[in-house]
N, C-alpha and C positions, 0 to 999 in steps of 0.2 A: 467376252471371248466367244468364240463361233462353237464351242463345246457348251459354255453356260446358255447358249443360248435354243442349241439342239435338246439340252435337258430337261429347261423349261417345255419347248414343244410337246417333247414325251411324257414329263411330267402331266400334261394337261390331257392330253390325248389317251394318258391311262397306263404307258408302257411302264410302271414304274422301276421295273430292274433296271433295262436301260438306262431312263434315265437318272436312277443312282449312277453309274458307269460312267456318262457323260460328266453329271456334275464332280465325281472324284478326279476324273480326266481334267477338267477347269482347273482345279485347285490345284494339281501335281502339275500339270504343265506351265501355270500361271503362279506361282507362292506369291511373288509379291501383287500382284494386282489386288483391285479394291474387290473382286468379288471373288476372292482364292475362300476367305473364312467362312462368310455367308454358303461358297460352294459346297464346304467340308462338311457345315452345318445341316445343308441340302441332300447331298448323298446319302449322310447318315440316319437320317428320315427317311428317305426312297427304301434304303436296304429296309428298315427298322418298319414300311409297310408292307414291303416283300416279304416280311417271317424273316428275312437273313439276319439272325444277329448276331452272327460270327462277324459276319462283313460290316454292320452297323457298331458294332463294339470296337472293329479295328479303323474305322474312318474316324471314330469319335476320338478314338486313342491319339489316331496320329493328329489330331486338332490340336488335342491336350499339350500335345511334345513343340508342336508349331505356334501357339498364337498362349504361350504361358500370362500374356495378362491382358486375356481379351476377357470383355466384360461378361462372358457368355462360360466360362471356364468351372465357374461352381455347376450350371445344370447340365454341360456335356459331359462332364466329369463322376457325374449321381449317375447319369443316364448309362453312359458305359459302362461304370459298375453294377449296375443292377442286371446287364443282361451277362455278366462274366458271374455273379455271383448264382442266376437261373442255370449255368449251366457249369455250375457248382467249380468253377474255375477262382479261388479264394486269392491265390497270390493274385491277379491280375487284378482283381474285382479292389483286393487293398491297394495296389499300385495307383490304382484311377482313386479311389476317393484321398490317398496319401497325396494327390497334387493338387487338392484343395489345402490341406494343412502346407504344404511349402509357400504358396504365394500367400498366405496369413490372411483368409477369407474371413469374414465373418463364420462363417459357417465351421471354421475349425477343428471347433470341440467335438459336433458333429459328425465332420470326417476319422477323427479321430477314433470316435467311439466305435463307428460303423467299421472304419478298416481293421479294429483290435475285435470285430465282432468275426470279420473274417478267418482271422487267424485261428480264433475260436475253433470255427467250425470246419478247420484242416487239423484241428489240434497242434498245430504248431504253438506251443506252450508259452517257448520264449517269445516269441515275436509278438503274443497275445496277452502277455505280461507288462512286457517293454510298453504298448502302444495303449493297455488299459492302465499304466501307473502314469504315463503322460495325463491322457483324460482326463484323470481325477486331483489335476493339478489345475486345471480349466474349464472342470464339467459344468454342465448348461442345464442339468435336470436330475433331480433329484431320486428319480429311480433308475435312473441310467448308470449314477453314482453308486448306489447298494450295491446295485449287480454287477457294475467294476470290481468293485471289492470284494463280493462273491467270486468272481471270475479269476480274478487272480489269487485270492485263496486257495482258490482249485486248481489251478495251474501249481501252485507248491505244494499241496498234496499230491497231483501227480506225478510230481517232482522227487516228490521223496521225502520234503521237508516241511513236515509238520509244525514247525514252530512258527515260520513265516505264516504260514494257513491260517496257523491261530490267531497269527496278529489280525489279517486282513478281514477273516469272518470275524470275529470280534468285532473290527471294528464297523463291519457290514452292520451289524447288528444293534451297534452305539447313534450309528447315523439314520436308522430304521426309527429306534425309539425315541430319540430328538424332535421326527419330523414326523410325531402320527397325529399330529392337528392338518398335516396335509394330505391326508388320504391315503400315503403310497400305497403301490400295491405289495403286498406281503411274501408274494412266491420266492425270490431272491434271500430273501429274508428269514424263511421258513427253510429253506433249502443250506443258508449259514449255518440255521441253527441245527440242522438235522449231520451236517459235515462236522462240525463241531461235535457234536454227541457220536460220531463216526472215529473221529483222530483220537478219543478218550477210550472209546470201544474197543477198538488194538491196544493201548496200554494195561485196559481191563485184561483182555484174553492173556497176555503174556505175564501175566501173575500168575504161577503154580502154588496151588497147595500144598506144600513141603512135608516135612515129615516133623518141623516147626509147626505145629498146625495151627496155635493158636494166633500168633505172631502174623503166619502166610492169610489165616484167614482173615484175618482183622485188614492185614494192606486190602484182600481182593475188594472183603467191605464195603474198606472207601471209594476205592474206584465201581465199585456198584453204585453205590449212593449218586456218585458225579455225572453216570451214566444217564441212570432215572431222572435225574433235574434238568439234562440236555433233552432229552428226547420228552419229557413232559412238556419243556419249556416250546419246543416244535410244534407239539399238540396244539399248541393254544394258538398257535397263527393259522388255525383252521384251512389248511389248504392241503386239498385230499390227500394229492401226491405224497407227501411229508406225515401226511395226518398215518398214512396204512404203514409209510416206513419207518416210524417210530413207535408205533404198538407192535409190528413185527419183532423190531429190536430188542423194545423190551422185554417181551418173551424170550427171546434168545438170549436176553441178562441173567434172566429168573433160570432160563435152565441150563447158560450155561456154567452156572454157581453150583449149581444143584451137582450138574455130572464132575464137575471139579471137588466135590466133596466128594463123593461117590468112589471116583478114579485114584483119591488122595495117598500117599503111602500108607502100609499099615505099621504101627509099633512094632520095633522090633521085640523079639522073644515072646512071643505069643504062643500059646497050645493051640489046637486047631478049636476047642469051643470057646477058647478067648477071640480067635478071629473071627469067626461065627457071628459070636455075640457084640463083637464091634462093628464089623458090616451091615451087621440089625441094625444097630445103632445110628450109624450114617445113614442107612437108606429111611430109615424113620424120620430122620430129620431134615433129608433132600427131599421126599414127598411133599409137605406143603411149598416149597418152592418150586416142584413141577406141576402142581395142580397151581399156581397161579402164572405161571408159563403160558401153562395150556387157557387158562382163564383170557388171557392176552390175543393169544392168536384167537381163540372162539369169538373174542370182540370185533378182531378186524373183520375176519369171516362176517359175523354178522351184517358191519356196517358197511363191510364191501356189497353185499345183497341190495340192502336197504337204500344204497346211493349210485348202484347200478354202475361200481367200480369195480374193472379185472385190470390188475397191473402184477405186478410180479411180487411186489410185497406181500399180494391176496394170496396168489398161488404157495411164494413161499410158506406163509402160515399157515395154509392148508396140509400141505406136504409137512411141517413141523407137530401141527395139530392129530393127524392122522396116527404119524408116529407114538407120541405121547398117549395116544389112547390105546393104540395095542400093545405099549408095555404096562397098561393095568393102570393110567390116570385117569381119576374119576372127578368129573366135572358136570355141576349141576344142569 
């Protein structure tokens, strides 16, 4: 056509907008002709060396919608997406890799994983749940698989529902340990297991020490106990982030046992140096549990230093730390 052919000219000659404009002009004017695809293909290039990527994402699009099983359809369809996804445009960015999974590419699992990465990062929950439980019906790599399963963990924790959370990191965590003769990488893994010690953490706090005291203390106990094993168990996948948010934790275990003992009812019928002499009492035996509190937080502190880490975990434990020392915790 006497447009494809004006494009090319300017193509060569340098004008590249132009001739993007010409060869989109080819393709819309001409759909059926033999060089309408190759045109759309051409445009989207032109804009794509122009900086235009609004214009190069919307030629690619409308390729996508026009030529659904041309053999070119998996790299215009990556390409599109990646520039809707630069310009933090999620739905559109999953739309384009979602029309690699309709026409059942090789590339599928792929698309899959990337368009439920989208979703992700609009926090659109459901639609990042839906598209990460498909994946991991035909996932392609094995740390792409954790962190599905991480991901949609997290999705029902933000959800509200902790039980499905547990299933999913659970079994993030089943499928991590199966496959450590292959390397994977640990972050998604450490991140379960720290979520995990997170969903237990709320069932920790919402125990009160009653006026049952031995009883209420014995439940919080246990859920101490489960707490310390998740957030140790974190420790050990060595990965910073997870490393400073589970010694934070656990200091906030240690003390907040300590001030739930502290805060506990008192017996009734007490004289006032019976109250006296029982609030001695409490607070003598919440001391070793805030001095290993503070023990906790002084360790991140440290190793926040040492590894030339500031995240919020540091700070938090600084701020928690601080505290503990000006109500009179002594620590070596």
């Amino acid at each position: 056509s006497s447009h494809y052919k004006l494009a090319e000219k300017l193509r060569e000659s340098g004008e590249i907008m132009q001739a993007a404009r010409e060869y989109a002009k080819a393709a819309v004017k001409y759909p059926n002709s033999t060089v309408a695809e190759m045109a759309l293909i051409q445009a989207g290039k032109q804009f794509e060396a122009a900086g235009d990527t609004v214009s190069a994402a919307l030629i690619y699009e409308k390729f996508l919608d026009k030529y659904p099983d041309s053999k070119l359809l998996d790299k215009v369809a990556v390409t599109a997406a990646a520039y809707r996804e630069k310009m933090k445009q999620w739905d559109k960015a999953a739309e384009d890799y979602l029309k690699i999974v309709e026409v059942n590419s090789p590339l599928k699992a792929k698309a899959l994983y990337f368009a439920a990465n989208c979703y992700y990062q609009k926090k659109d929950w459901n639609k990042s749940i839906d598209l990460y439980t498909k994946y991991i019906t035909i996932f392609d790599n094995y740390n792409h698989y954790v962190e599905a399963l991480f991901k949609i963990g997290e999705g029902y924790y933000t959800q509200s529902n902790p039980q499905m959370a547990l299933t999913f990191l659970k079994k993030a965590l089943n499928v991590y340990g199966n496959h450590k003769k292959d390397n994977l990488n640990p972050y998604y893994a450490a991140n379960a297991a720290f979520l995990i010690g997170e969903i237990h953490f709320q069932d920790y706090l919402a125990i009160q020490i009653t006026s049952d005291f031995a009883s209420s203390l014995n439940a919080k106990k246990k859920y101490l106990k489960i707490c310390l094993q998740d957030f140790k168990r974190t420790i050990d996948f060595r990965v910073a982030e997870w490393v400073t948010a589970s010694y934070y934790e656990i200091g906030r275990a240690w003390e907040e046992f300590a001030n739930a003992m502290i805060n506990s009812p008192l017996p009734k019928n007490l004289s006032t140096e019976e109250v006296a002499a029982y609030q001695l009492k409490l607070n003598e035996a919440a001391a070793p549990l805030l001095k290993k509190a503070a023990k906790y937080y002084q360790a991140n502190l440290k190793q926040g230093k040492k590894n030339h880490i500031v995240n919020k975990w540091i700070q938090k434990s600084l701020t928690h730390f601080a505290s503990l020392i000006q109500k009179g915790v002594k620590v070596e």
